[in-house]
PDB file with one MODEL, atoms N, CA, C and O in Angstrom:
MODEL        1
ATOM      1  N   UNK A   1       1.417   6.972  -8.780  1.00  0.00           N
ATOM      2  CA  UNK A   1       2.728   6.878  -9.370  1.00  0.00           C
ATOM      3  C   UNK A   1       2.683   5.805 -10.460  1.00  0.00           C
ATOM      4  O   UNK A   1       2.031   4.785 -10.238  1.00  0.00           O
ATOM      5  N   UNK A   2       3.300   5.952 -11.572  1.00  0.00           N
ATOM      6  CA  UNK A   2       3.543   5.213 -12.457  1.00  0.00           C
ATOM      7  C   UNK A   2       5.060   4.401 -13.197  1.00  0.00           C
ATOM      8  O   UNK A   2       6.168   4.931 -13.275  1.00  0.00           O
ATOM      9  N   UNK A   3       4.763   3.294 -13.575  1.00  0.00           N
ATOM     10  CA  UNK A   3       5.610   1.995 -13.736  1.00  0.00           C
ATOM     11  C   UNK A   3       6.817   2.821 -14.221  1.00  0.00           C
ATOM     12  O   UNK A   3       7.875   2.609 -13.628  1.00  0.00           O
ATOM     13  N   UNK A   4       6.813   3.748 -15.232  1.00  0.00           N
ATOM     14  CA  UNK A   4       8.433   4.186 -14.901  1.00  0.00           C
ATOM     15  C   UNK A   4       9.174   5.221 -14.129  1.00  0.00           C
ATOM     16  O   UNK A   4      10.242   5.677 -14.536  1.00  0.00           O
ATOM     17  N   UNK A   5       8.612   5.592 -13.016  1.00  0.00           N
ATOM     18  CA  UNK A   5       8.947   6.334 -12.033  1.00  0.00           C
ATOM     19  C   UNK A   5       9.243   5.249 -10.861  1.00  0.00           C
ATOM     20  O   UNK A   5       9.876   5.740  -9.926  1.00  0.00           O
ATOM     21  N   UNK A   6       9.034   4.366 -10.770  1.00  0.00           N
ATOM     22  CA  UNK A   6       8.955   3.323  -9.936  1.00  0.00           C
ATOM     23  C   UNK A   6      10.388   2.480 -10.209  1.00  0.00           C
ATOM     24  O   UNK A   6      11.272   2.101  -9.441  1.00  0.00           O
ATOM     25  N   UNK A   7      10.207   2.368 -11.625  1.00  0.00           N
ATOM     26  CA  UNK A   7      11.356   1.269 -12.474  1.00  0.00           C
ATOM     27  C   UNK A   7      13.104   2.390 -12.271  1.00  0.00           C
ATOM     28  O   UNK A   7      14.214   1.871 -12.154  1.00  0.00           O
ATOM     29  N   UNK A   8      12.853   3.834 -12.284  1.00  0.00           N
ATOM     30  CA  UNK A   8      14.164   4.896 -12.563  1.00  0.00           C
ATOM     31  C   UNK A   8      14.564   4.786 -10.822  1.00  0.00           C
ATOM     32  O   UNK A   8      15.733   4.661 -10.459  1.00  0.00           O
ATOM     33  N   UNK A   9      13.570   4.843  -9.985  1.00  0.00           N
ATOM     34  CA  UNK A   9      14.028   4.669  -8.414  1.00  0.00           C
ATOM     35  C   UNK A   9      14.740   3.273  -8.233  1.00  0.00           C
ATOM     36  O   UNK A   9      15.743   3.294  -7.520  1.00  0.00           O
ATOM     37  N   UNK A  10      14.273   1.771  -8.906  1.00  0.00           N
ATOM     38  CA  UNK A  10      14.992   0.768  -8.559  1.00  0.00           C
ATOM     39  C   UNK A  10      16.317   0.449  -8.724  1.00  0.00           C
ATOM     40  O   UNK A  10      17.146  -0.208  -8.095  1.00  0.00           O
ATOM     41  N   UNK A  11      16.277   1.682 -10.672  1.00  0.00           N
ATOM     42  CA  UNK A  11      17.435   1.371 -10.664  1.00  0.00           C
ATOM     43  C   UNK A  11      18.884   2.346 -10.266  1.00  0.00           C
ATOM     44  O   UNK A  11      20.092   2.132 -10.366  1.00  0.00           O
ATOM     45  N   UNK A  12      18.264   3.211  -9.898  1.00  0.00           N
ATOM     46  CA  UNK A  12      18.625   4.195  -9.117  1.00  0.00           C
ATOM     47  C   UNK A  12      19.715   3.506  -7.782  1.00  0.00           C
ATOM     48  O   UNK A  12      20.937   3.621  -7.689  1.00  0.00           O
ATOM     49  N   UNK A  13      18.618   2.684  -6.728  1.00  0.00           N
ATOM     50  CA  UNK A  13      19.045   2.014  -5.872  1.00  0.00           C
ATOM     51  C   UNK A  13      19.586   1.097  -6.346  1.00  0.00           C
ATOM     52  O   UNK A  13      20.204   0.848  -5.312  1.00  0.00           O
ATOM     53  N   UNK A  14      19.929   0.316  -7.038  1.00  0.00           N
ATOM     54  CA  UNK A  14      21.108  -0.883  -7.761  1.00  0.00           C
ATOM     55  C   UNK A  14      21.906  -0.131  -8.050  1.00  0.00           C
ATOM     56  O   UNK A  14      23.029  -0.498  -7.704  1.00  0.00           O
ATOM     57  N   UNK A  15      21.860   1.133  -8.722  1.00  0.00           N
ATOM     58  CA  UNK A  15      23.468   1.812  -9.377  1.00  0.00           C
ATOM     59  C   UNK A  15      24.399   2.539  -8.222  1.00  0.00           C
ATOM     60  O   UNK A  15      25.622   2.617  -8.336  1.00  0.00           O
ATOM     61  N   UNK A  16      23.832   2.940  -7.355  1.00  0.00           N
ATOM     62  CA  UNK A  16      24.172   3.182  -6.339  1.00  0.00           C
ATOM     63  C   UNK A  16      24.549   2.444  -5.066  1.00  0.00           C
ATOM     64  O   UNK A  16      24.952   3.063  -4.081  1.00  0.00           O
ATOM     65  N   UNK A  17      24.432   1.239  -5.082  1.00  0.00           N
ATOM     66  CA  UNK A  17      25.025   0.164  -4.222  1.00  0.00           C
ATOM     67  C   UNK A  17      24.065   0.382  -3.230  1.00  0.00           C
ATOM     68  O   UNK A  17      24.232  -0.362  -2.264  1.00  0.00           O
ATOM     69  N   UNK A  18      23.074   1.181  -3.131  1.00  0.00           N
ATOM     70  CA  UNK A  18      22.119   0.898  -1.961  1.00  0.00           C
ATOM     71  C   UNK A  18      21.863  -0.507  -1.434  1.00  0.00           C
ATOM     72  O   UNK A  18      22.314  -0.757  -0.316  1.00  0.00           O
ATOM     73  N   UNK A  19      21.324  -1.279  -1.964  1.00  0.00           N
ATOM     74  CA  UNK A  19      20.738  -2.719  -2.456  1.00  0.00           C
ATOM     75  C   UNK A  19      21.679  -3.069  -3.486  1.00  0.00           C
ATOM     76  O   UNK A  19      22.420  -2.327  -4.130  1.00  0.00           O
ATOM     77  N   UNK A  20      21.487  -4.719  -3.556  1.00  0.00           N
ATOM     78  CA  UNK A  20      22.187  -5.511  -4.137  1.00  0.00           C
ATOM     79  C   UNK A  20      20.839  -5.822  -5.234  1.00  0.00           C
ATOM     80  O   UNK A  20      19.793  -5.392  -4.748  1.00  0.00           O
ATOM     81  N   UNK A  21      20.680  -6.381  -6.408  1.00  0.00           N
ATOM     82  CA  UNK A  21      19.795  -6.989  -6.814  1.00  0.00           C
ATOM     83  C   UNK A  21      19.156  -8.546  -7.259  1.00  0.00           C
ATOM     84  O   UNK A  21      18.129  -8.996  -7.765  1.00  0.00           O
ATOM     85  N   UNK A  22      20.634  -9.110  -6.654  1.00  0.00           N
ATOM     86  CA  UNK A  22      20.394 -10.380  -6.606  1.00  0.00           C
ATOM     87  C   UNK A  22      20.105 -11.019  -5.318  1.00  0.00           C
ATOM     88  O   UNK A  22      20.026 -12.247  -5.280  1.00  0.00           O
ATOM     89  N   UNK A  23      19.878 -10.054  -3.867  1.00  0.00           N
ATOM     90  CA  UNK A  23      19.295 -10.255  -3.108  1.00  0.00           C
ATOM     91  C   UNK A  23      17.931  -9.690  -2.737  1.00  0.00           C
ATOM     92  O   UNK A  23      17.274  -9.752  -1.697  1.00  0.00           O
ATOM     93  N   UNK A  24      17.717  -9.128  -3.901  1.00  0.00           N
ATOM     94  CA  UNK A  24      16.403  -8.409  -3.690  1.00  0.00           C
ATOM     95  C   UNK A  24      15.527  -8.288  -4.848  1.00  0.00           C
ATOM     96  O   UNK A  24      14.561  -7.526  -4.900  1.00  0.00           O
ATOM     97  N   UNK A  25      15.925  -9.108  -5.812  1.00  0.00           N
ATOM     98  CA  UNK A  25      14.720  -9.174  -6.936  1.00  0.00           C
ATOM     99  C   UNK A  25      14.995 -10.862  -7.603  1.00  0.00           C
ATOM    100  O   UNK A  25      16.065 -11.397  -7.893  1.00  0.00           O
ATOM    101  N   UNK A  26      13.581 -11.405  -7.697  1.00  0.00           N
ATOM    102  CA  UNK A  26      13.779 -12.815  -8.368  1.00  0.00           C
ATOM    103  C   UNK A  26      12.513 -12.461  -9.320  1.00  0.00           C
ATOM    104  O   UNK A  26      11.570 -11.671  -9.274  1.00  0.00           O
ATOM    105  N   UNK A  27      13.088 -13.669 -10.393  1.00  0.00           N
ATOM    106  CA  UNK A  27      12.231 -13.501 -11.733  1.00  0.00           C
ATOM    107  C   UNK A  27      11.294 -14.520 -11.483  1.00  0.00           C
ATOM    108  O   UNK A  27      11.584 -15.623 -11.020  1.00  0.00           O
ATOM    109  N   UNK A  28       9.895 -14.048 -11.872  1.00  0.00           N
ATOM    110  CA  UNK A  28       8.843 -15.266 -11.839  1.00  0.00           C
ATOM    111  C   UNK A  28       8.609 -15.090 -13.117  1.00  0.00           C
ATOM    112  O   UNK A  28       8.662 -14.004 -13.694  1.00  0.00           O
ATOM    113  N   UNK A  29       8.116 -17.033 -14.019  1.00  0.00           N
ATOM    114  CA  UNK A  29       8.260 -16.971 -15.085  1.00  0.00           C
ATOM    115  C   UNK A  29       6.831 -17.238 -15.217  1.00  0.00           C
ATOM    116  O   UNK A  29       6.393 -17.807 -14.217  1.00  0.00           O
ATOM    117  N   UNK A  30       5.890 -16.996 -16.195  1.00  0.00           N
ATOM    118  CA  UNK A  30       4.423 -17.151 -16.497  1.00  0.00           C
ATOM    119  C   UNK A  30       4.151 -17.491 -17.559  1.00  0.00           C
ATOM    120  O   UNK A  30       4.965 -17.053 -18.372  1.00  0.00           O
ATOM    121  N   UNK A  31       3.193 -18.224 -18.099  1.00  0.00           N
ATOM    122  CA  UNK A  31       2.416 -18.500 -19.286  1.00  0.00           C
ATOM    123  C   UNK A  31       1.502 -18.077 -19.315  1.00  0.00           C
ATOM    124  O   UNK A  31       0.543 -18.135 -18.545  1.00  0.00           O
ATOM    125  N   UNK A  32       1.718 -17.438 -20.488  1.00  0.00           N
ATOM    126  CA  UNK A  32       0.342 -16.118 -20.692  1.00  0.00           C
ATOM    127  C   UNK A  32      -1.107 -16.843 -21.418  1.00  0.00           C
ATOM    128  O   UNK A  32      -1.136 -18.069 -21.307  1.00  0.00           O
ATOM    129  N   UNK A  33      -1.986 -16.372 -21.953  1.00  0.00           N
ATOM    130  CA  UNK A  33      -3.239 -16.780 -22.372  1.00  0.00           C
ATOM    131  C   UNK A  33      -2.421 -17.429 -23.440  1.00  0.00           C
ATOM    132  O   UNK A  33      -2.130 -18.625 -23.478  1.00  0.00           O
ATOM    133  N   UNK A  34      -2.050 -16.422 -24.385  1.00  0.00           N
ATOM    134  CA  UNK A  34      -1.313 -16.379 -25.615  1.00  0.00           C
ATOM    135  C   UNK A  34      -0.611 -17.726 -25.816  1.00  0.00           C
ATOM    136  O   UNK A  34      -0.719 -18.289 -26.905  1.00  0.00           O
ATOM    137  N   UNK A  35       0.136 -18.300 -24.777  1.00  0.00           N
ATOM    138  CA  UNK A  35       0.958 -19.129 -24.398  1.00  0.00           C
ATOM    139  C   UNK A  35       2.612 -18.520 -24.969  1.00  0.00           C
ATOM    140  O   UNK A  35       3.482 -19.196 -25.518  1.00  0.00           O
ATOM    141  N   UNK A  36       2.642 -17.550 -24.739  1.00  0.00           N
ATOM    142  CA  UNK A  36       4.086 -17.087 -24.533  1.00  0.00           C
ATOM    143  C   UNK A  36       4.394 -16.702 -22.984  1.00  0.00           C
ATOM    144  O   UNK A  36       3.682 -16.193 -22.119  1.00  0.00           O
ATOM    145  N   UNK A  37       5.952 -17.220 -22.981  1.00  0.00           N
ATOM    146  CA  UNK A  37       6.270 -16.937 -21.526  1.00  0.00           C
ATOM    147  C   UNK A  37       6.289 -15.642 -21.385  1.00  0.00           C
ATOM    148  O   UNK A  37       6.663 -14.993 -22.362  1.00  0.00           O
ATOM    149  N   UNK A  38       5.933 -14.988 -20.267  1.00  0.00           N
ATOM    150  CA  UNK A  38       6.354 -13.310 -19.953  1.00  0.00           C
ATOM    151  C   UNK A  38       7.111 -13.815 -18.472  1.00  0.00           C
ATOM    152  O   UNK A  38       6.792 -14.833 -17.856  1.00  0.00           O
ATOM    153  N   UNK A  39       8.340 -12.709 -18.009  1.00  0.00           N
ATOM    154  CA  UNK A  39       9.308 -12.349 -17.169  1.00  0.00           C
ATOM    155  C   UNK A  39       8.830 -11.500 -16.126  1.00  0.00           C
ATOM    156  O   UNK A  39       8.280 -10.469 -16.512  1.00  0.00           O
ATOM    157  N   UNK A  40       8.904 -11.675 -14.989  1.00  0.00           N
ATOM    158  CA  UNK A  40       8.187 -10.311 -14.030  1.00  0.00           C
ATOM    159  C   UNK A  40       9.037 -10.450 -12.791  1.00  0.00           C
ATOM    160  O   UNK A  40       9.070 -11.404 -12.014  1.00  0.00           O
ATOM    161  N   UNK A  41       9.853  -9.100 -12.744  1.00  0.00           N
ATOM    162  CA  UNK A  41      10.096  -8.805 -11.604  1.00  0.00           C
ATOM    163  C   UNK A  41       9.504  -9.017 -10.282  1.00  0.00           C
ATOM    164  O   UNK A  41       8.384  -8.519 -10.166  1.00  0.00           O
ATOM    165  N   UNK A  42      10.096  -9.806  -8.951  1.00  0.00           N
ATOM    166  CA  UNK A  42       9.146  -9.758  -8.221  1.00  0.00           C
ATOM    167  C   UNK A  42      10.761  -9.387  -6.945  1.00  0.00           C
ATOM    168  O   UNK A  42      11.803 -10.001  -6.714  1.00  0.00           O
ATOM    169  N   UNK A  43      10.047  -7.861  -6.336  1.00  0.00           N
ATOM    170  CA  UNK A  43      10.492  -7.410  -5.338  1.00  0.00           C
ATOM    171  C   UNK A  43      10.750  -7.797  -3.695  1.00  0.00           C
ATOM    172  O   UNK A  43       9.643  -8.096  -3.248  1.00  0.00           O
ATOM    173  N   UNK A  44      11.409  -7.866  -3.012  1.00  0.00           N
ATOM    174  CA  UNK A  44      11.720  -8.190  -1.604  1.00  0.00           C
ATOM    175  C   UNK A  44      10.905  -6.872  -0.453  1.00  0.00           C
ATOM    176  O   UNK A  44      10.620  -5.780  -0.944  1.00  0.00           O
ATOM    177  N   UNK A  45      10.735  -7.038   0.411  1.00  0.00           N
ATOM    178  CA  UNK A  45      10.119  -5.680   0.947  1.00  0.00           C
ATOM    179  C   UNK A  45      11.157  -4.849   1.368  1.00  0.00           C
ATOM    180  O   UNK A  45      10.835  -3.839   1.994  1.00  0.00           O
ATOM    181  N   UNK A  46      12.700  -5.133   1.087  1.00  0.00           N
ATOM    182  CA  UNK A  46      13.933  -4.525   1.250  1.00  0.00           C
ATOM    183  C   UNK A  46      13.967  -3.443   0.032  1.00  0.00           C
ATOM    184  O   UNK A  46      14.569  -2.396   0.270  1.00  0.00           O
ATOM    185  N   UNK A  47      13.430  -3.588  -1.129  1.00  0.00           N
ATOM    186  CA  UNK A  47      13.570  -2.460  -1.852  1.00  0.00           C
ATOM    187  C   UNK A  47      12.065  -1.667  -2.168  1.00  0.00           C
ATOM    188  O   UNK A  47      12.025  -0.661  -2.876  1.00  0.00           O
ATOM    189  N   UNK A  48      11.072  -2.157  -1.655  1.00  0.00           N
ATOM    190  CA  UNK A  48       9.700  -1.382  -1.809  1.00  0.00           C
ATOM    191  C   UNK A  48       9.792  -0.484  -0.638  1.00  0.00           C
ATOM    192  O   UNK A  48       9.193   0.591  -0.592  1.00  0.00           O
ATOM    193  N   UNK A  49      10.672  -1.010   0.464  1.00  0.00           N
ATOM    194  CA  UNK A  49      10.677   0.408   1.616  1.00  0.00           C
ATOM    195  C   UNK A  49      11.681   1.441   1.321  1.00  0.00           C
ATOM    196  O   UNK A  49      11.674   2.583   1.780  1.00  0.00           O
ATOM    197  N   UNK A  50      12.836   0.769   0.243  1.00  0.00           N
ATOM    198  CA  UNK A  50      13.930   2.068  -0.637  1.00  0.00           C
ATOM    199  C   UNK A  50      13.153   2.652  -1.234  1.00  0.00           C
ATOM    200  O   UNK A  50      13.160   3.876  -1.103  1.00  0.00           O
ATOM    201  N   UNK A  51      12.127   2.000  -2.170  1.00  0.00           N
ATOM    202  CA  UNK A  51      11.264   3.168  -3.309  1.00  0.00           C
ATOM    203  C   UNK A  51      10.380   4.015  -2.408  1.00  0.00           C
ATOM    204  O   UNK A  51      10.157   5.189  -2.703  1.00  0.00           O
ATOM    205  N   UNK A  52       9.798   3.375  -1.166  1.00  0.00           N
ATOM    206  CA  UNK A  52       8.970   4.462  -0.629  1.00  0.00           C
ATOM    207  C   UNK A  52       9.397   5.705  -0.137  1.00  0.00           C
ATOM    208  O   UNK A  52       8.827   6.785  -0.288  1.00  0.00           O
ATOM    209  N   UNK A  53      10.864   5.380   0.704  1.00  0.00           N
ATOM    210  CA  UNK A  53      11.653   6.682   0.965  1.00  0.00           C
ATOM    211  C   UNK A  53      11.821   7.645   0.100  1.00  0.00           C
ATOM    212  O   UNK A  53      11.806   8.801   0.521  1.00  0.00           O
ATOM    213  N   UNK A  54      12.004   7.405  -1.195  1.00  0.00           N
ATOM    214  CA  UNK A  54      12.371   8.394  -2.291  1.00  0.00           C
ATOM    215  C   UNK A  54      11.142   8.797  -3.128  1.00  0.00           C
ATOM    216  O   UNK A  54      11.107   9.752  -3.904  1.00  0.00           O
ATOM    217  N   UNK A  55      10.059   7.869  -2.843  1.00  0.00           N
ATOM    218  CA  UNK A  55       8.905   9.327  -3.394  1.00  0.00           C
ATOM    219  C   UNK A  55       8.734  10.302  -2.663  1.00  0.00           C
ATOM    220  O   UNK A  55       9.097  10.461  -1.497  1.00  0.00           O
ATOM    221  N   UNK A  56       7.967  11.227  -3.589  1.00  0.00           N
ATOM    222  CA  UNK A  56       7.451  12.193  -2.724  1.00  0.00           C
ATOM    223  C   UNK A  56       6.202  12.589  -3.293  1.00  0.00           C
ATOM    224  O   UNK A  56       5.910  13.454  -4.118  1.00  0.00           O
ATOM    225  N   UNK A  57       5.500  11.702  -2.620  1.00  0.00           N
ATOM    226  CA  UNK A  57       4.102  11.977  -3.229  1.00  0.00           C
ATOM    227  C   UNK A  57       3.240  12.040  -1.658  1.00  0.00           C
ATOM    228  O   UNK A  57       3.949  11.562  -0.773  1.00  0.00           O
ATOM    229  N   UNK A  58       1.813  12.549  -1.129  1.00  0.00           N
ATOM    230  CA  UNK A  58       1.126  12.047  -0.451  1.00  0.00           C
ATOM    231  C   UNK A  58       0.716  10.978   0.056  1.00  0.00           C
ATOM    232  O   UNK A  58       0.101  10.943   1.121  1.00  0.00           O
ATOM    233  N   UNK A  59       1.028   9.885  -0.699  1.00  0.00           N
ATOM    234  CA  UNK A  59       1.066   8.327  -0.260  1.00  0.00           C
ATOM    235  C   UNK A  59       2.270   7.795   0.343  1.00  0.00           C
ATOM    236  O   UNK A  59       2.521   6.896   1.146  1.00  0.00           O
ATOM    237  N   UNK A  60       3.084   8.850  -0.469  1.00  0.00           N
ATOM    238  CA  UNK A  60       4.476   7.917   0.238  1.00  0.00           C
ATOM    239  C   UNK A  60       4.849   8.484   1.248  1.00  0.00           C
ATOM    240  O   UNK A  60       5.451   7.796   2.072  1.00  0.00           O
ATOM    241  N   UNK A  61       4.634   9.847   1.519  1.00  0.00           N
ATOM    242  CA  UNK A  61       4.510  10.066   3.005  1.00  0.00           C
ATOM    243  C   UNK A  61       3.514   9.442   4.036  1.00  0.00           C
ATOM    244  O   UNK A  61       3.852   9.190   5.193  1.00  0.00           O
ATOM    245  N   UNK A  62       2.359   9.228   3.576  1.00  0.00           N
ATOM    246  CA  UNK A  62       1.716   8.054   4.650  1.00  0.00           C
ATOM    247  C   UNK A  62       2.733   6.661   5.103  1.00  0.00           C
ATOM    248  O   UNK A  62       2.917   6.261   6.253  1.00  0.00           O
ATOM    249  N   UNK A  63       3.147   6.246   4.192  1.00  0.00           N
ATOM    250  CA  UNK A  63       4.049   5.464   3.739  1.00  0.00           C
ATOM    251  C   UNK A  63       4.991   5.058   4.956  1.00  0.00           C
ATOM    252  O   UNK A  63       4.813   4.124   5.737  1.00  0.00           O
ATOM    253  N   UNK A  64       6.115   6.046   4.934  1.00  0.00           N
ATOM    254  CA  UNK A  64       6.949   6.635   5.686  1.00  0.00           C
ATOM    255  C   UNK A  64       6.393   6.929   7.037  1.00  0.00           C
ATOM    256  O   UNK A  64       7.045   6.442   7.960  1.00  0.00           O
ATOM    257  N   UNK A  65       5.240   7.679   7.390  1.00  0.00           N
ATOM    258  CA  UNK A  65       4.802   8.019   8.941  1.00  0.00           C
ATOM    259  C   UNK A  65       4.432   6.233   9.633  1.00  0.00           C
ATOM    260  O   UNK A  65       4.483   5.690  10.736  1.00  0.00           O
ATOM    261  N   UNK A  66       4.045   5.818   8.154  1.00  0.00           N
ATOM    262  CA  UNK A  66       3.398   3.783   9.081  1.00  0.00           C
ATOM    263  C   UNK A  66       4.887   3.241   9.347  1.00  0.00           C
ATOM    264  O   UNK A  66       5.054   2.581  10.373  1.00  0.00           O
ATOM    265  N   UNK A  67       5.816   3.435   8.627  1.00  0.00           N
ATOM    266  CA  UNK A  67       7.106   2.879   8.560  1.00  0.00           C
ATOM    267  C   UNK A  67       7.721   2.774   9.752  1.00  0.00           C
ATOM    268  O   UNK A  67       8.091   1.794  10.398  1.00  0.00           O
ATOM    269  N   UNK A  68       7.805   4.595  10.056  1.00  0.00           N
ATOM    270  CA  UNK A  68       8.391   5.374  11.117  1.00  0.00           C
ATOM    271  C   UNK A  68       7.667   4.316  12.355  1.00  0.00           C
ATOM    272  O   UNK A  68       8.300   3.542  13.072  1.00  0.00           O
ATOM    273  N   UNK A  69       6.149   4.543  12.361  1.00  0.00           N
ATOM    274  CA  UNK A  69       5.516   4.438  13.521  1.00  0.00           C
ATOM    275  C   UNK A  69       5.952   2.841  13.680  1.00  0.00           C
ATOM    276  O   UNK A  69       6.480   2.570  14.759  1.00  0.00           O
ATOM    277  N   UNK A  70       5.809   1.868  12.831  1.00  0.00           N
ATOM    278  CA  UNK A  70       6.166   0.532  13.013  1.00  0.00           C
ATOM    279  C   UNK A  70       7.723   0.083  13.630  1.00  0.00           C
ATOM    280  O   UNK A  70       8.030  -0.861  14.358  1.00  0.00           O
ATOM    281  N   UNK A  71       8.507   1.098  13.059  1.00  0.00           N
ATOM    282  CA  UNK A  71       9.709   0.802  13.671  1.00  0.00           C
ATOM    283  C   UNK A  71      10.047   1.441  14.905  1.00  0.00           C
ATOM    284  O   UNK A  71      11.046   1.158  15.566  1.00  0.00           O
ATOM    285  N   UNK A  72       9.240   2.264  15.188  1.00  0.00           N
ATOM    286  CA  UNK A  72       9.549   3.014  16.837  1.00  0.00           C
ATOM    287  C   UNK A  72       8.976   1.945  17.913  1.00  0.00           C
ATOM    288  O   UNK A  72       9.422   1.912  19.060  1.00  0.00           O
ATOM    289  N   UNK A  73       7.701   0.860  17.346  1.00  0.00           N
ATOM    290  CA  UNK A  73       6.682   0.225  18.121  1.00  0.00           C
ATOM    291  C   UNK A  73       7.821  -1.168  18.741  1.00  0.00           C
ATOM    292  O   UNK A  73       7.733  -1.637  19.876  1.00  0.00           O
ATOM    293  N   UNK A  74       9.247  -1.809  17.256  1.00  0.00           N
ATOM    294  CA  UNK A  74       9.332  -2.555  17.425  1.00  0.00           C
ATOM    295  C   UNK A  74      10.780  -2.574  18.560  1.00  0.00           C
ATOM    296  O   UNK A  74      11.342  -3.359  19.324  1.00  0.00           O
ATOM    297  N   UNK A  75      10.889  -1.376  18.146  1.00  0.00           N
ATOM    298  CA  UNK A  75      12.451  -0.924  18.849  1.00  0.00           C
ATOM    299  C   UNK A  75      12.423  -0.667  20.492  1.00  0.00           C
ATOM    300  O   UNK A  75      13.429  -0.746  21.197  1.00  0.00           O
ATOM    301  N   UNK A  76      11.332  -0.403  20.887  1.00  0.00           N
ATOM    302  CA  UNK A  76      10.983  -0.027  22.238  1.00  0.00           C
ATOM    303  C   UNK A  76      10.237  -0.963  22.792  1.00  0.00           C
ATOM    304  O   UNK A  76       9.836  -0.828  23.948  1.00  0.00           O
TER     305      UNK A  76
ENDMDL
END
């Protein structure tokens, strides 16, 4: 999967009130080689388990079966 299929699901889940995004994304700031700052999203595992639900690729169904299986292990 690629960075804007990834980026249309996040914001997908923000426009939709799924997730909030000020509880689930903080900006880390960097100095590049260049020495210009660059901005980077950095995700909560509250919205990488929203993006996994909504692919549908072969990975993200692995995805989903570890998910499933982790939360049946913790619930019982």
């Amino acid at each position: 999967m690629n960075r804007p299929v990834i980026v249309k699901h996040i914001q997908k889940i923000y426009s939709t009130g799924e997730l909030e995004q000020l509880s689930t994304c903080s900006i880390l700031e960097q100095v590049a080689a260049d020495g210009k700052i660059r901005k980077m999203n950095l995700y909560n595992l509250d919205i990488i388990i929203s993006v996994g639900y909504r692919v549908n690729s072969k990975q993200a169904t692995q995805f989903r079966q570890w998910a499933t299986h982790r939360a049946e292990r913790v619930s019982s």
